[in-house]
C-alpha positions as CSV (number, residue, x, y, z in Angstrom):
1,X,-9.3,17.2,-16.1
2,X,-9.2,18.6,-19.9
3,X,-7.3,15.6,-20.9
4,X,-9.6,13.6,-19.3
5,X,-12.2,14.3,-21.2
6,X,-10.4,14.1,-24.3
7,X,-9.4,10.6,-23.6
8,X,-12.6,10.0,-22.5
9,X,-14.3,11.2,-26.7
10,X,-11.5,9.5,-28.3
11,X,-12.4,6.0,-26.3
12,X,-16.1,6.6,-26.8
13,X,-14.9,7.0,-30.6
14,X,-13.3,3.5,-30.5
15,X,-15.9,1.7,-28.4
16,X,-18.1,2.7,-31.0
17,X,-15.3,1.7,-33.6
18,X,-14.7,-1.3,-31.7
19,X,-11.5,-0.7,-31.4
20,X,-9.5,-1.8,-28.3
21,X,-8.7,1.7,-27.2
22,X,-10.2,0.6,-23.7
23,X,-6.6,-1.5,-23.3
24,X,-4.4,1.1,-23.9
25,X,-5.4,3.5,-22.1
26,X,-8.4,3.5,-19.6
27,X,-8.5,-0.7,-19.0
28,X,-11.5,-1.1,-16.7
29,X,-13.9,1.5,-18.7
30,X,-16.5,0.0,-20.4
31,X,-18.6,1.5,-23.2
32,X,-21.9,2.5,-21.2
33,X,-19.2,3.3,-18.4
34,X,-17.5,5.8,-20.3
35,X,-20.4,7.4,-20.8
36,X,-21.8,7.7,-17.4
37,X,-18.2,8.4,-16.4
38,X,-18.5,11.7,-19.0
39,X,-21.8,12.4,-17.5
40,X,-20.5,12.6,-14.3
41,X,-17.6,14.8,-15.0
42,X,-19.9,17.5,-17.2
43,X,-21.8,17.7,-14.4
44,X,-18.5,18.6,-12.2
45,X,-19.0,16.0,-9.5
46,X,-15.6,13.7,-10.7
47,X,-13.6,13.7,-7.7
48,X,-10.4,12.7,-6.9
49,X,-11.1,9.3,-5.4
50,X,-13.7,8.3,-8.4
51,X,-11.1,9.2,-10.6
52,X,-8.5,7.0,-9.4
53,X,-10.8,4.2,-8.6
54,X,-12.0,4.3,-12.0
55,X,-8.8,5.0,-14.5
56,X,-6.2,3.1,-12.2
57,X,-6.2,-0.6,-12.1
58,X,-7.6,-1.6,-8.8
59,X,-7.4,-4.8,-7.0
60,X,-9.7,-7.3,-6.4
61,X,-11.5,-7.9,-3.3
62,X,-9.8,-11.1,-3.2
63,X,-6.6,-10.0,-3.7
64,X,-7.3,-7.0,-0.9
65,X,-8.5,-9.7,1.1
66,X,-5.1,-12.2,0.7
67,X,-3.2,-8.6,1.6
68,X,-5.1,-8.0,4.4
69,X,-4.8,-11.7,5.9
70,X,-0.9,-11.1,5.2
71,X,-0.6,-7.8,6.7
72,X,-2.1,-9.3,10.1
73,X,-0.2,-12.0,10.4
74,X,2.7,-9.8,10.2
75,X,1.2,-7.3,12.4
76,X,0.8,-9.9,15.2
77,X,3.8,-11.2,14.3
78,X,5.8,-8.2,14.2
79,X,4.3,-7.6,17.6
80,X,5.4,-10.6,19.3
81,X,9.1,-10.0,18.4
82,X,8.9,-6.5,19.2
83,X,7.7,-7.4,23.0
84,X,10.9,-10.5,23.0
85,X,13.3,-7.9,21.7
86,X,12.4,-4.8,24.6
87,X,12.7,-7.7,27.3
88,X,15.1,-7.1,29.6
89,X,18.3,-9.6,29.4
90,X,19.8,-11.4,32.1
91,X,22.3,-14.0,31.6
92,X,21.8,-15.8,34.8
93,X,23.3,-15.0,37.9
94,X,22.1,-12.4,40.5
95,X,25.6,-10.7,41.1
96,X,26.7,-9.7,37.9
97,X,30.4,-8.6,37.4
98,X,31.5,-6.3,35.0
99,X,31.7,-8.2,31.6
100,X,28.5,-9.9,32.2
101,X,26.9,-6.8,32.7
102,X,28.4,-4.9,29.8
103,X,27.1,-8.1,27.1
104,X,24.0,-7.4,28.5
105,X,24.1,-3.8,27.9
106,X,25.4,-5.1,24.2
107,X,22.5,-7.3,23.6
108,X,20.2,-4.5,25.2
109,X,21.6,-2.0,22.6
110,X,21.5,-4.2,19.7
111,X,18.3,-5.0,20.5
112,X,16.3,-1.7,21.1
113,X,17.9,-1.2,17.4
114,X,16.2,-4.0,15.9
115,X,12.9,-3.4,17.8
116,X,12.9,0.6,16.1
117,X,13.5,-1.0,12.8
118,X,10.5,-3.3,13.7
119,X,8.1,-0.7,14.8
120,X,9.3,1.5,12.2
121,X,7.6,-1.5,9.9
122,X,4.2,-2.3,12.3
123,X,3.7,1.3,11.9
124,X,3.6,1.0,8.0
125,X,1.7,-2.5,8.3
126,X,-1.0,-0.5,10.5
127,X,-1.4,2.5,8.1
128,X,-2.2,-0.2,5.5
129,X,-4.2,-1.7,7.0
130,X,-6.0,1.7,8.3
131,X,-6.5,2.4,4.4
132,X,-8.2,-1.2,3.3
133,X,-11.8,0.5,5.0
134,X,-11.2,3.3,3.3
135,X,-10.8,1.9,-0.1
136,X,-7.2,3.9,-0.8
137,X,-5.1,0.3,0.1
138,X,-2.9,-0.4,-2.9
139,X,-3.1,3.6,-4.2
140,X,0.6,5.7,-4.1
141,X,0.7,7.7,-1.2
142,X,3.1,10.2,-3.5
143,X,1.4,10.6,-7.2
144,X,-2.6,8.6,-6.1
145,X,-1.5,5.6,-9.0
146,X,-1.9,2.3,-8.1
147,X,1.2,0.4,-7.0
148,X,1.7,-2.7,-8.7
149,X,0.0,-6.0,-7.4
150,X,3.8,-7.8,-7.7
151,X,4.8,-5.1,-5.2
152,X,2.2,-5.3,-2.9
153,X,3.1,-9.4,-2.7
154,X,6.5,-8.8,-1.8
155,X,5.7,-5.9,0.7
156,X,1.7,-5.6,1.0
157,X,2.3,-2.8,3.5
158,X,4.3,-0.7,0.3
159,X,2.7,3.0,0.6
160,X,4.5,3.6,-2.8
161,X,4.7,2.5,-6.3
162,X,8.3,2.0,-8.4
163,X,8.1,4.8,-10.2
164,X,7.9,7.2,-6.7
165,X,10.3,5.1,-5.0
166,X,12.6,5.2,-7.6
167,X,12.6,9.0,-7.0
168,X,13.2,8.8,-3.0
C-alpha cells in the first residue's frame, strides 16, 4: 500500500508537470482521479477490488460482452458434445459377439476420456462466466492482475495470466 501511495505523489507530480507519467505506470488514472483515488486510500477504505479495478487495465463492457457471447456458445456447445460422447454405442445388431462388443467398449473408453477433458473445460467456461456479474472476469485468479485481452480471445474462459502460467 506504501508504494501505492508513493506512485500515487509522483503521478500527481507529473499530472501537474504534464508529464505522461499516467502511461507508464497507472494508465487509466486521471488527474482529478488520482486525487480522489488518494483521498480514498488516506481515509483507509482502498480495498482490494477498487485497487485492481483501478491500477490494472480493465476491459471494456464491449469486450466483456463479445467474451461473454463466446463463452456461451461454447458452453452450450461444449454441452451438446459432452451428452453425444456419454451415449451409449451400439453398432447395430442385437446379439453382439465378442469383437463387436469389445469396439464398443473401445469407443466407450475413448469416449468417457474425451467427455472428462470436456467437462474439465465447461467447468472453467462456467466459472468465467460466474465471475462476469461479479466484475472479477479477465482478473488472474493467482497474483489479482489482469490477463491480457489477446489471451482472453484465444481462451476467454483463461483464469490466469502468462506471467502465472508460465510458473505452473
Amino acid at each position: 500500500m506504501l508504494s501505492l501511495l508513493g506512485d500515487l505523489s509522483q503521478a500527481e507530480k507529473s499530472a501537474e508537470s504534464e508529464e505522461s507519467f499516467e502511461h507508464k505506470t497507472i494508465p487509466c488514472l486521471r488527474r482529478d482521479s488520482l486525487r480522489h483515488l488518494r483521498e480514498i486510500w488516506l481515509s483507509g477504505w482502498l480495498t482490494l477490488h477498487l485497487r485492481i479495478a483501478i491500477i490494472s487495465p480493465m476491459l471494456s463492457e464491449t469486450d466483456i460482452k463479445k467474451f461473454e457471447a463466446q463463452l456461451l456458445k461454447d458452453e452450450a456447445r461444449l454441452e451438446e458434445e459432452i451428452v453425444r460422447l456419454e451415449a451409449p454405442t451400439d453398432f447395430g445388431d442385437e446379439t453382439d459377439h465378442g469383437e463387436e462388443e469389445s469396439d464398443e467398449d473401445e469407443e466407450l473408453e475413448n469416449n468417457s476420456g474425451a467427455a472428462s477433458a470436456l467437462k474439465n473445460r465447461l467447468a472453467d467456461i462456467q466459472t468465467a462466466l460466474a465471475k462476469i456479474p461479479a466484475k472479477k472476469y479477465g482478473i488472474c485468479d493467482n497474483c489479482g492482475k489482469a490477463i491480457d485481452k489477446e489471451v482472453l480471445k484465444v481462451a476467454p474462459e483463461s483464469r490466469l495470466c502468462q506471467s502465472c502460467k508460465k510458473k505452473v
